[in-house]
C-alpha positions as CSV (number, residue, x, y, z in Angstrom):
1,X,83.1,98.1,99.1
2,X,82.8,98.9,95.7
3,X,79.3,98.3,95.3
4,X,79.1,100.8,98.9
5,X,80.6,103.1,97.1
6,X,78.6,103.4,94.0
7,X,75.5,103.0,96.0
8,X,77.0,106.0,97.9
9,X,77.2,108.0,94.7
10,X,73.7,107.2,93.5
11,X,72.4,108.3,97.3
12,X,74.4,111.4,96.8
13,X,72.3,112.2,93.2
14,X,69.0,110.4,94.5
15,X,69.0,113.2,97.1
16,X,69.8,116.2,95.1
17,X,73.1,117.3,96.8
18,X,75.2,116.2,94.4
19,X,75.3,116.4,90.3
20,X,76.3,113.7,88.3
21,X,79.7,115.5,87.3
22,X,80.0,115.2,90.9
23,X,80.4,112.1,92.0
24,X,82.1,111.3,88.8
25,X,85.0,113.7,89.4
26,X,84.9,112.1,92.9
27,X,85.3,108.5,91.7
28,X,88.4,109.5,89.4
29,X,89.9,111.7,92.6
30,X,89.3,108.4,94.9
31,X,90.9,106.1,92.3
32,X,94.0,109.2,91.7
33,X,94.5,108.9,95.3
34,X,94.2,104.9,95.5
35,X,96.8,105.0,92.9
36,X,99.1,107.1,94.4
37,X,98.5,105.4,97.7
38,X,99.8,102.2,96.6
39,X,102.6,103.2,94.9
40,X,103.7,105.1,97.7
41,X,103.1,101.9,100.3
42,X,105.1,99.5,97.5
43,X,107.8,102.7,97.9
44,X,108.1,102.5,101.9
45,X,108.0,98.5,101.7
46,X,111.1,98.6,99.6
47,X,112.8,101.6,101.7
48,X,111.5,101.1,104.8
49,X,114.0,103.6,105.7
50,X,112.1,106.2,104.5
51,X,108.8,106.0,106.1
52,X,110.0,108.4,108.7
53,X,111.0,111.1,105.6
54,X,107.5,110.4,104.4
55,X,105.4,110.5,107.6
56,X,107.4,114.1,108.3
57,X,106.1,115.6,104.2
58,X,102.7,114.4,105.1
59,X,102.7,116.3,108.7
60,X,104.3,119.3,106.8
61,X,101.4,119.2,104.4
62,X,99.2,119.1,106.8
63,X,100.2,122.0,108.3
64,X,100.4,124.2,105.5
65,X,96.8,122.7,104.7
66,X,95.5,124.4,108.1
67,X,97.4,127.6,107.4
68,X,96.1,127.8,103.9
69,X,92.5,127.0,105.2
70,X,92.8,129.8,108.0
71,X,93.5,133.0,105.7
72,X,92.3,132.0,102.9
73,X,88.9,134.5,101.9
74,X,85.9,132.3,101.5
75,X,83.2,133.6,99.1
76,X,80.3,134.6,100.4
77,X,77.4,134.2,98.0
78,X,73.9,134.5,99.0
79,X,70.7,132.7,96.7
80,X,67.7,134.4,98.4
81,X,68.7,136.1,101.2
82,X,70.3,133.4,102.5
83,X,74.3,132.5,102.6
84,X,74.9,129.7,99.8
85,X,77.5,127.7,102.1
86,X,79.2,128.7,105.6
87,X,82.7,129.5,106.1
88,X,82.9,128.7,109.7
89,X,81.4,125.0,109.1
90,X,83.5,125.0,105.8
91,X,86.7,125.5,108.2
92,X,85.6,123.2,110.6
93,X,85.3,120.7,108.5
94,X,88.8,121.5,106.7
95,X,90.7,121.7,110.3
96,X,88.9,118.4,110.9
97,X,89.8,117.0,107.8
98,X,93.5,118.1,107.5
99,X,94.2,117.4,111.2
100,X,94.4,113.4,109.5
101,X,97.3,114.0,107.4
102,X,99.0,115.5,111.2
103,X,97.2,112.5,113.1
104,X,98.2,109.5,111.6
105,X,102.0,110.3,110.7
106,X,102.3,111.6,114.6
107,X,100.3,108.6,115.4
108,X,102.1,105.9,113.1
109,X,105.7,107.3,114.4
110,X,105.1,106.8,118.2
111,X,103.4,103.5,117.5
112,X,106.4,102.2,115.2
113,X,109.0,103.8,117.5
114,X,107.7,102.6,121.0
115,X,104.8,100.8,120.7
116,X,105.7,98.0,117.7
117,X,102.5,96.5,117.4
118,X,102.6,93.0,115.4
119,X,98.9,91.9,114.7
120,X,98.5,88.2,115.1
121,X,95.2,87.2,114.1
122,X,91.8,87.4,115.2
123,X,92.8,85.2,118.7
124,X,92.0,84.7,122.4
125,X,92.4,87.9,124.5
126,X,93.5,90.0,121.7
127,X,90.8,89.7,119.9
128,X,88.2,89.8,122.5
129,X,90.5,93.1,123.8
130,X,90.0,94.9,120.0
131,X,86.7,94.7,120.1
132,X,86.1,95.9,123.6
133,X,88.3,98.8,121.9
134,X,85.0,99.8,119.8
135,X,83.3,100.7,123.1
136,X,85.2,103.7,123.7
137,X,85.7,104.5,120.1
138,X,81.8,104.8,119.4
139,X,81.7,106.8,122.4
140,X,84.1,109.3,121.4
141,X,82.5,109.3,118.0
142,X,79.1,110.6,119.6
143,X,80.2,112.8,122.5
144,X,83.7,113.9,122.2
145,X,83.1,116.6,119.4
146,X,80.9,119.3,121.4
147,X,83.1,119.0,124.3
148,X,86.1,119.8,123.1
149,X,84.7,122.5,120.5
150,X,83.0,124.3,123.8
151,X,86.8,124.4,125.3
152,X,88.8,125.0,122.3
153,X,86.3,126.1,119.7
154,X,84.7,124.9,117.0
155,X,88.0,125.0,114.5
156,X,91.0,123.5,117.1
157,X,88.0,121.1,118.8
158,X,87.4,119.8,115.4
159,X,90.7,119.8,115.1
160,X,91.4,117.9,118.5
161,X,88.9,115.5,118.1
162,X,90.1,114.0,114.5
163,X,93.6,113.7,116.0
164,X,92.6,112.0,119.4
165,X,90.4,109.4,117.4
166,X,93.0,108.7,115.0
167,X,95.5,108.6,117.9
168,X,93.5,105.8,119.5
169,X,93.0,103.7,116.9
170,X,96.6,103.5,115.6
171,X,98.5,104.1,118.9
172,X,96.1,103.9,122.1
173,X,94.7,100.6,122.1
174,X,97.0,98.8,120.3
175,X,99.5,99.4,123.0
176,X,96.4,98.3,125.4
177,X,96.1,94.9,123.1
178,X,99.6,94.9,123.3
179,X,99.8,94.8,127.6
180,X,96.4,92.7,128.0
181,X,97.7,90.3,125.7
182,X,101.0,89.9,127.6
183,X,103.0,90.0,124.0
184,X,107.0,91.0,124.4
185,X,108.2,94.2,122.8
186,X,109.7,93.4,118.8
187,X,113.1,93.8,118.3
């Protein structure tokens, strides 16, 4: 993955989109965030407790991110007659993006409230249901989007998609796994 990821960087200045200072101030934001990340995952494994505090801040966060990204003024520079970068597809992108830190908590609640998955290994029906799981996913993935923009415009539809994909994969078709494979509830 690491080797993805530099190869990813290099792509990124290979093609001109991206300057050097770039990707290098994206490398030390990734590794910030993997840092954080893991010390707050060592945190909720030794007050497990508290996951439900933390999946709440995260939804909050969320929230004020869409709020801030919906009045906020975007500039609007032009370089030869032409707009430098789109607001609308700058906020579609951001209600996209932000609609994950509203996803997964709302996601990861339901699934550890009612669903309690327990992975057991690549085996049998389960693992033959998971990957019949990708069928639907990739299909989502490619048609999903412009449908639900078309009913509930571009910035909720971006919006709706993120969270119904996320919503799946962490709560959908686990429970599915969960019923094909005939496994009992946890305590």
């Amino acid at each position: 993955l690491i080797f993805l990821a530099v190869l990813t960087g290099f792509s990124r200045n290979y093609l001109g989109v991206h300057t050097p200072q770039d990707v290098a101030v994206g490398c030390l934001e990734s590794a910030l965030w993997l840092f954080v990340i893991a010390k707050i995952f060592k945190y909720v494994e030794a007050h497990p407790e508290k996951e439900n505090l933390l999946l709440l801040l995260s939804a909050v966060i969320g929230c004020l991110g869409i709020v801030y990204i919906t009045f906020k003024s975007y500039p609007m520079d032009y370089v030869d007659g032409k707009l430098l970068v789109d607001p609308q597809k700058m906020m579609n992108d951001g209600y996209g993006d932000i609609c994950l830190l509203i996803a997964f908590p709302a996601a990861r609640f339901v699934e550890k409230t009612w669903i309690k998955f327990k992975p057991t290994g690549l085996k049998g029906l389960g693992w033959l249901t998971g990957l019949v799981g990708l069928i639907p996913l990739i299909l989502m993935i490619q048609f999903l989007k412009a449908p639900l923009d078309g009913l509930l415009g571009s910035h909720w539809g971006h919006f709706a998609y993120s969270f119904i994909v996320v919503f799946y994969c962490i709560a959908l078709w686990p429970l599915v796994i969960k019923l094909v494979t005939g496994r009992e509830k946890a305590e």
